[in-house]
C-alpha positions as CSV (number, residue, x, y, z in Angstrom):
1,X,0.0,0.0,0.0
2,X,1.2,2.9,-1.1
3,X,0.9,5.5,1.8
4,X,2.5,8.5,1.9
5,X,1.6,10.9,5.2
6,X,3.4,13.7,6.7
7,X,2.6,15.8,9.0
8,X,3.2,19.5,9.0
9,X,5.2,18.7,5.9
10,X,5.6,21.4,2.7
11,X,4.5,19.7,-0.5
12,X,6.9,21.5,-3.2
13,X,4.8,21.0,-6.2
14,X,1.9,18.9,-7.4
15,X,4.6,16.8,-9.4
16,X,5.7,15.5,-5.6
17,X,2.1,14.2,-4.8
18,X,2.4,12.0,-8.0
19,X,5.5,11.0,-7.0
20,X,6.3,7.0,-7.2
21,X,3.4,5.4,-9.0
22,X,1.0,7.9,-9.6
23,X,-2.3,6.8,-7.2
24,X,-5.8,7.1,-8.6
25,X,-7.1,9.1,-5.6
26,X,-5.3,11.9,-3.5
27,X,-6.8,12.8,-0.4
28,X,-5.1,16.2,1.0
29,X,-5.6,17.3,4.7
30,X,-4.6,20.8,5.9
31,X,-5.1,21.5,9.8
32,X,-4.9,25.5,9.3
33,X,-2.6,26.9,12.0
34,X,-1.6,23.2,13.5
35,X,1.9,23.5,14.8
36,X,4.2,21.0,16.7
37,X,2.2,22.3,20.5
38,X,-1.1,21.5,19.0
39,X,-0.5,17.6,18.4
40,X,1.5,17.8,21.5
41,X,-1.6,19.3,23.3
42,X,-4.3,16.9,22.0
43,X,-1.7,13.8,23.1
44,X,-1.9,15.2,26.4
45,X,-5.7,16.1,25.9
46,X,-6.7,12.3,24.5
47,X,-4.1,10.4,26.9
48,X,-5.6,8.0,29.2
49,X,-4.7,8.6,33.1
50,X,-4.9,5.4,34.1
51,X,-1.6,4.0,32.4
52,X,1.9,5.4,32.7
53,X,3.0,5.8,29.3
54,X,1.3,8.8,27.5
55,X,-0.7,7.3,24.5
56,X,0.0,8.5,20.9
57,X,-2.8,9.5,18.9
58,X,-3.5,8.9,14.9
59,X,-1.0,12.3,14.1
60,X,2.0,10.3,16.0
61,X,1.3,7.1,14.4
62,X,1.7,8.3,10.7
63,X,4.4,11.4,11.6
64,X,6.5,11.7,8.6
65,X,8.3,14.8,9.0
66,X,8.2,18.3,9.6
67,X,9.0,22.0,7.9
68,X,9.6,25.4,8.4
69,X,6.9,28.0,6.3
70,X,7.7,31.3,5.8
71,X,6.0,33.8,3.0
72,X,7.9,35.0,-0.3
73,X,7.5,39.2,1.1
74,X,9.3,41.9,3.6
75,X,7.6,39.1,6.8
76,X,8.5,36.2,8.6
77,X,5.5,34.6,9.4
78,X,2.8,33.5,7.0
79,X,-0.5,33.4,6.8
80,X,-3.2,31.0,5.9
81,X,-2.9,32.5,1.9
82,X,0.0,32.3,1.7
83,X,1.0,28.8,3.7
84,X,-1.7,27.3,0.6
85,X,-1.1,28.9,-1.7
86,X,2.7,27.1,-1.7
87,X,0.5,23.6,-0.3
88,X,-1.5,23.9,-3.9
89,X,1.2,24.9,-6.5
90,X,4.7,24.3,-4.6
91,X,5.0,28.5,-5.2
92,X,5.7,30.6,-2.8
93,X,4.4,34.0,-2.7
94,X,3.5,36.7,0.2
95,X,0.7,36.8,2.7
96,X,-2.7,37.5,1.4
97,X,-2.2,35.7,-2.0
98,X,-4.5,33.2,-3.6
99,X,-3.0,31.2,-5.9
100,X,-0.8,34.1,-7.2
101,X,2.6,34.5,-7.5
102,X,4.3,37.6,-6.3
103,X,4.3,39.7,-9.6
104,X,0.1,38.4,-9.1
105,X,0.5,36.2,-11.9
106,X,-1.9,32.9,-11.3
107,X,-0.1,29.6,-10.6
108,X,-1.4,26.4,-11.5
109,X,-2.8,24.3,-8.0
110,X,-2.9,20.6,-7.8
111,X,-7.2,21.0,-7.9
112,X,-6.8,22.6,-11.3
113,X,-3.8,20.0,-12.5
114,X,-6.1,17.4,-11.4
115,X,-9.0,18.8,-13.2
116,X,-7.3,18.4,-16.6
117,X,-6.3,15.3,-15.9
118,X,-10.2,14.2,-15.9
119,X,-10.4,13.5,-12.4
120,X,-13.2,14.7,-9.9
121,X,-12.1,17.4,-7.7
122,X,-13.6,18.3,-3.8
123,X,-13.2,20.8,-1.5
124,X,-14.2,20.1,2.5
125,X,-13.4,22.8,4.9
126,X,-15.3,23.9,8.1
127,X,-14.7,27.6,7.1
128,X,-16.3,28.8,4.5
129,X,-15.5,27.1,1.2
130,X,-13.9,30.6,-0.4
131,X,-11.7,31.2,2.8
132,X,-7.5,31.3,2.2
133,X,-7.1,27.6,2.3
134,X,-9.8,26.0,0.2
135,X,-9.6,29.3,-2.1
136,X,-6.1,28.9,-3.1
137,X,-6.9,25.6,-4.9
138,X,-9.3,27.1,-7.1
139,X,-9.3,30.4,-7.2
140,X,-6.7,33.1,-8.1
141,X,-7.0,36.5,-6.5
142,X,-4.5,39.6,-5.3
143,X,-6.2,39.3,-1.9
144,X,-7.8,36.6,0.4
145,X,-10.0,39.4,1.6
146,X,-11.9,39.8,-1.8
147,X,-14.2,36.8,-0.7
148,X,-17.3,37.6,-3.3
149,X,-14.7,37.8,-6.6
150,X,-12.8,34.3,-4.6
151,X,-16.6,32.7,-4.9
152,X,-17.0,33.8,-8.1
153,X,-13.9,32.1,-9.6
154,X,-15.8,28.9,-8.3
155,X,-17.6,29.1,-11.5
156,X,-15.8,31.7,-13.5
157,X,-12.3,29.8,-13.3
158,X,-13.3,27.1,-16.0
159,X,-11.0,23.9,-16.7
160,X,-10.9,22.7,-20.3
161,X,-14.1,24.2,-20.2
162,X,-15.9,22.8,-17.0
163,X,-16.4,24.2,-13.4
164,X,-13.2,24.1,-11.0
165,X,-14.5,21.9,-8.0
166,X,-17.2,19.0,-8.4
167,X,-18.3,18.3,-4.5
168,X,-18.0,21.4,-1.8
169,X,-19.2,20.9,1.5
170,X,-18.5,24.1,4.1
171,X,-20.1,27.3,4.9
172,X,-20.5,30.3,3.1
173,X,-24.2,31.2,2.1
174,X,-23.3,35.0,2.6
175,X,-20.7,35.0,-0.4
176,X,-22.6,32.5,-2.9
177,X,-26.1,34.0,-2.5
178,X,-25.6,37.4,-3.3
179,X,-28.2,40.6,-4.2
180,X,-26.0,41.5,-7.4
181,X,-25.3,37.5,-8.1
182,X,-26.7,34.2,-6.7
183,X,-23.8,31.6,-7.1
184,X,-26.2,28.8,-6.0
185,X,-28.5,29.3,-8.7
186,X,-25.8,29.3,-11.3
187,X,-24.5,25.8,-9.8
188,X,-28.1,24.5,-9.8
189,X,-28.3,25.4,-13.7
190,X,-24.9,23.7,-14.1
191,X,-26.2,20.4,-12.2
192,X,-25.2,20.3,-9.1
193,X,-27.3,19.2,-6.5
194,X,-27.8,22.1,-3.5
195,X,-28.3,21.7,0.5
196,X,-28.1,24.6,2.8
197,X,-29.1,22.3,5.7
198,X,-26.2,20.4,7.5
199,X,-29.1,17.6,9.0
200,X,-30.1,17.0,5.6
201,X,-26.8,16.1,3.7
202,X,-27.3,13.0,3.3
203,X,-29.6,14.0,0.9
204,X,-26.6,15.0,-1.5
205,X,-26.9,11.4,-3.3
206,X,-24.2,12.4,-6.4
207,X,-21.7,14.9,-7.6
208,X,-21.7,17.2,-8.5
209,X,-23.1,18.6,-5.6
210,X,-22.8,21.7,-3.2
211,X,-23.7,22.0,0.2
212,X,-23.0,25.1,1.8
213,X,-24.5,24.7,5.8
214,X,-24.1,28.0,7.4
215,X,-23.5,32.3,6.5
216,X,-19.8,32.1,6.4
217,X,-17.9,29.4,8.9
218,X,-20.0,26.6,10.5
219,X,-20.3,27.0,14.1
220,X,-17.1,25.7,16.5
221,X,-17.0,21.9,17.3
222,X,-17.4,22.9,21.0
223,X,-20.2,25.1,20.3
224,X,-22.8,22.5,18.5
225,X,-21.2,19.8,16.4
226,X,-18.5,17.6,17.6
227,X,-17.7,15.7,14.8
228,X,-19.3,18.2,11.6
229,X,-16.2,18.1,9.7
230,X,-15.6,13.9,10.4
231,X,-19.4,13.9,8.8
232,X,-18.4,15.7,6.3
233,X,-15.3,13.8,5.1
234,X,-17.3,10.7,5.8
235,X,-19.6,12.1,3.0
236,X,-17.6,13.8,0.8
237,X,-15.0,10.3,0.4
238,X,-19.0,8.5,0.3
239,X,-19.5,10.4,-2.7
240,X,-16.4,10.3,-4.7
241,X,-15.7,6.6,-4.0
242,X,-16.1,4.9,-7.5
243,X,-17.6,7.9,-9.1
244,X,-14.5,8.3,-12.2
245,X,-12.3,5.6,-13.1
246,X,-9.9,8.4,-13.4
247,X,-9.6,9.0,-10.0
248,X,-10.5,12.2,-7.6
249,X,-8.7,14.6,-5.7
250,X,-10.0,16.2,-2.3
251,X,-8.6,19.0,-0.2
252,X,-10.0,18.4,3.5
253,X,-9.6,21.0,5.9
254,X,-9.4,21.4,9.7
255,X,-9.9,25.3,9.5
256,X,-11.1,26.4,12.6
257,X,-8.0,25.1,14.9
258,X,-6.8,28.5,13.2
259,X,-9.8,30.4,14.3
260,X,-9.5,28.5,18.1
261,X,-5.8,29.6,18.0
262,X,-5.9,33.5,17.3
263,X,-8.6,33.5,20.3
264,X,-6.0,31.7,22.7
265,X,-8.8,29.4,23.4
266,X,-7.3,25.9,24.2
267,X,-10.2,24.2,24.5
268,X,-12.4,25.4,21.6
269,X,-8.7,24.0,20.0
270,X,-9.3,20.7,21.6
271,X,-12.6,20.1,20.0
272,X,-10.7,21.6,16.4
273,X,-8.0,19.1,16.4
274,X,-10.5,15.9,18.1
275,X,-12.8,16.6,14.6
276,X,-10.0,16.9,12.6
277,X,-8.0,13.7,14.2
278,X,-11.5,12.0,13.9
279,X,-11.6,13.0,10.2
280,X,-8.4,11.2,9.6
281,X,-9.0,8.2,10.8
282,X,-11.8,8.2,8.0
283,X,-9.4,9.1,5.5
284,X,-7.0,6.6,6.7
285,X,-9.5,3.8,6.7
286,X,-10.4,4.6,3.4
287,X,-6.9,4.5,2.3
288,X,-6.8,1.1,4.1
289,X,-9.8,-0.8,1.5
290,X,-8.4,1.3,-1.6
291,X,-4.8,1.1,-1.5
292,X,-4.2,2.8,-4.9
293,X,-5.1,6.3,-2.8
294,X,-2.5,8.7,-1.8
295,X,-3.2,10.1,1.7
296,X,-1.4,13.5,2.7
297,X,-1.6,15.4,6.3
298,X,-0.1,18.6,6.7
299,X,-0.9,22.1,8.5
300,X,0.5,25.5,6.5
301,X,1.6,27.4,10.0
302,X,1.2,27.3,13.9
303,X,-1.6,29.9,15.5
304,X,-1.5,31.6,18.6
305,X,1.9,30.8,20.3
306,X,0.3,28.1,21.9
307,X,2.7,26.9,25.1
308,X,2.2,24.0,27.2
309,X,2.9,25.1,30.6
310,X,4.3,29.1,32.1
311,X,5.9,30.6,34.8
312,X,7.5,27.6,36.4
313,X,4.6,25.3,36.4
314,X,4.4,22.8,34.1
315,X,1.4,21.6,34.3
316,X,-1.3,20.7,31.7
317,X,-5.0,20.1,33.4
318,X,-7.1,17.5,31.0
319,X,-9.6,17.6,33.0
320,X,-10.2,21.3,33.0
321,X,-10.5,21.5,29.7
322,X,-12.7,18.9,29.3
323,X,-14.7,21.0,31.7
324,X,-15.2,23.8,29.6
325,X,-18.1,23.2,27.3
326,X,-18.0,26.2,25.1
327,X,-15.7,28.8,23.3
328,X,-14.8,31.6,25.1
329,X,-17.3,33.5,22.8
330,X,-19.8,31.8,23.9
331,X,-19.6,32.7,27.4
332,X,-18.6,35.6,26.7
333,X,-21.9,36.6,24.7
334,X,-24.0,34.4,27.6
335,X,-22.5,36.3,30.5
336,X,-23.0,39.8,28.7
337,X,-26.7,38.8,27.9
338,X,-27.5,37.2,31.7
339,X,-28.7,38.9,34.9
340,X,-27.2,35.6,36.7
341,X,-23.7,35.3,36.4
342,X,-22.9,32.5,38.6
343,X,-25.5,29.9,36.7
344,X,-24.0,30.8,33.4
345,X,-20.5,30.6,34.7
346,X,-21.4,27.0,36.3
């Protein structure tokens, strides 16, 4: 079997993922913003208490490698655009591109060399579907933050005459169903089959097929769904399993650990990276039955300056943040809007 998985490793150019024997079926993974602390935290946060020897999880058992990212400008540190942008078409270019070099020139991304090559393309994200990652395999734009031009590339960005990306599953009803231009409508009259309802999709029985289940970025995994982005993969590999003979490609994203990181919130980040492991483990037992599929894991930066322990104490507390059982937004927004602290807080 012929399985190739690194994590937090830089993929130079879609020639590497068709390296050795080309597989039929790639299935790409990005945790957005999961550095080194973040496995290291969810070790500690999934280890079992009751035996000595901490227990590895699914990211230690198929650890590869590792890489440094840094963006093609003046800066040190990249961003989400930039980080995918050089995951999509092994080019580097500065922080805010979308599949643009630095002269904003497009590059070619592994979606759109896999398009030509006949095979069905997917996009999975937690974020909305236009956000940096998912965006810089199928769109090309000057700026990440032009979200309604990155949705309209969705259609507008035709391969050998055909839409870019054949199954989407994410969020991002405010950028597809606009006054000035409803996106969904277009993909309607171009085939696909349409869900705006994350309980219903299921109902999604082929591709293509779009299913976009909330305004922009589906609600935290601590917040509502545990597992929304492990249902999603479940259906997204569901769908594309023996749909071409030519193969697919799918770019599966953990996006919100990103989100959990900038808002220091470790637990919110616990639930991000249990989805995401959980995810995996679909995509891995997938990979197990159809051994002609090339798995990939990878993350395109670390978030937050996440540390594990301060000040002397090095301590890490499972069981407090197992305790908490929401964001930090979400009490927030609960305490500001209740007239009884303590219940709220408890």
């Amino acid at each position: 079997m012929k399985l190739k998985l690194s994590l937090l490793a830089l993929l130079c150019s879609a020639g590497s993922v068709m390296a050795e024997s080309a597989p039929k079926n790639i299935i790409y993974m990005i945790g957005d913003g999961m550095g080194p602390a973040y496995t290291t935290a969810y070790r500690y946060f999934k280890d079992d208490p009751n035996t000595k020897v901490v227990d590895p999880t699914v990211f230690d058992t198929i650890l590869r490698g590792m890489a440094h990212t840094y963006p093609d400008d003046h800066t040190y540190v990249t961003d989400s655009a930039a980080g995918a942008t050089a995951l999509s078409s092994g080019h580097k270019s500065y922080n805010g591109a979308i599949a643009v070099d630095t002269d904003k020139k497009p590059v070619k991304t592994m979606l759109e060399v896999a398009k030509e090559r006949g095979m069905t393309t997917a996009l999975v994200a937690t974020s909305q579907i236009n956000h940096a990652t998912p965006a810089s395999f199928a769109s090309h734009n000057e700026s990440r933050r032009n979200y309604d031009e990155i949705a309209n590339d969705y259609i507008d960005n035709k391969i050998a005459g055909k839409l870019p990306v054949d199954l989407m599953l994410g969020g991002g009803t405010k950028y597809y169903v606009r006054e000035e231009r409803n996106l969904v409508e277009e993909f309607k009259a171009a085939g696909y089959q349409y869900s705006d309802d994350f309980a219903a999709m299921n109902d999604l029985k082929q591709v293509p097929a779009l299913g976009l289940f909330a305004e922009v970025g589906l609600p935290f995994a601590l917040d509502e769904n545990p597992t929304r982005l492990t249902q999603m993969t479940t259906k997204a590999l569901d769908l594309l399993d023996g749909q071409n003979d030519k193969g697919f490609f799918v770019m599966i994203e953990g996006s919100q650990i990103d989100w959990c990181g900038h808002a220091n919130d470790i637990a919110c980040a616990m639930g991000e990276m249990d989805d995401f492991a959980k995810s995996i483990e679909q995509a891995k037992a997938y990979v197990d039955k159809n051994p002609d599929t090339l798995l990939v894991i990878t993350a395109d930066h670390s978030t937050g300056g996440l540390t594990l322990g301060a000040h002397g104490q090095y301590k890490w507390e499972t069981d407090v943040v197992k305790g908490v059982k929401a964001t930090a937004g979400t009490i927030t927004k609960a305490l500001l809007e209740s007239d009884d602290l303590k219940a709220v807080w408890q």
